[in-house]
LOBAFI-998066 format. One record per residue (C-alpha): x, z negated, y; residue in one letter. Coordinates in pm, whole numbers, padded with zeros to 5 digits, always signed. Layout:
XZYA
...
END
This chain:
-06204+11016+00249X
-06393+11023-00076X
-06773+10940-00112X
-06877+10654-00180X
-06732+10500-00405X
-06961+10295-00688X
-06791+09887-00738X
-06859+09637-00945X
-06717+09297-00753X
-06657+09233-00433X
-06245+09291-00486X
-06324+09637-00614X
-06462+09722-00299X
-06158+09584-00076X
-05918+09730-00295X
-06138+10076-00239X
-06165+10035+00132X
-05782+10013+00166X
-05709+10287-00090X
-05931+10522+00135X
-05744+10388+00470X
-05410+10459+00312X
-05481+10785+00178X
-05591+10860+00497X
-05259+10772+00703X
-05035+10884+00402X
-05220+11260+00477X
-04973+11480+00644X
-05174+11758+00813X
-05086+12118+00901X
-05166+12184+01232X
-05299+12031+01551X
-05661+12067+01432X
-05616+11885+01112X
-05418+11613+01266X
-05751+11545+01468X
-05973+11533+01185X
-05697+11318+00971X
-05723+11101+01271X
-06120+11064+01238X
-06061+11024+00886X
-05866+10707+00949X
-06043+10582+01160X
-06340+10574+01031X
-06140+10409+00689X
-06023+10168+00934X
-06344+10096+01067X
-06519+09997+00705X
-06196+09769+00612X
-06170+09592+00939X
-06595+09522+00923X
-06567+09405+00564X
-06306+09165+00652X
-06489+09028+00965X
-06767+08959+00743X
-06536+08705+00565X
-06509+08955+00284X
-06225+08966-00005X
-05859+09086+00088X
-05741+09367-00128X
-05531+09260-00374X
-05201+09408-00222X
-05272+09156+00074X
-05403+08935-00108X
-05050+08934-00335X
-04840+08957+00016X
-05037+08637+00085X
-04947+08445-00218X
-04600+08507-00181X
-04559+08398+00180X
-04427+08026+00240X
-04678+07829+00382X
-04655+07821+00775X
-04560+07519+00966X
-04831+07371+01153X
-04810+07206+01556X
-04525+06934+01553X
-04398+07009+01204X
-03982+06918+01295X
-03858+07098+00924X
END
C-alpha cells in the first residue's frame, strides 16, 4: 500500500482508498510469507474504505458509475 496519499476533494480520496484495496488483492505473492503480509495489506486497505464509507463518505467513482447504471429497485408491494 502506498503512503499516504495527498487529495484534494472528498472523491479523490474514495477513488484512492479503492485504488489501494485493489492493488492490494490484484498482488499475486511468491510464497507463503508474502501471501500473509499481502493479506495484512488488504486488510488494512479494506479497513480505511469500509470506515470512510460508514462515515457517509463519497463512493469511488467506479461504484459510484455501477450505481448510475443500475435500474432503480422495486420497493415493498411494487406488482411491475
Amino acid at each position: 500500500m502506498t503512503d499516504r496519499h495527498a487529495t484534494t476533494t472528498p472523491q479523490e480520496q474514495a477513488d484512492f482508498l479503492f485504488d489501494e484495496l485493489s492493488a492490494a488483492l490484484r498482488h499475486i505473492p511468491d510464497d507463503p510469507a508474502q501471501a500473509l503480509d499481502a493479506l495484512r495489506v488488504a486488510d488494512r486497505a479494506f479497513d480505511a474504505l469500509h470506515a470512510w464509507l460508514r462515515a457517509g463518505k463519497p463512493l469511488p467513482q467506479p461504484w459510484r458509475d455501477k450505481a448510475k447504471a443500475r435500474p432503480p429497485e422495486e420497493g415493498p408491494g411494487d406488482t411491475g
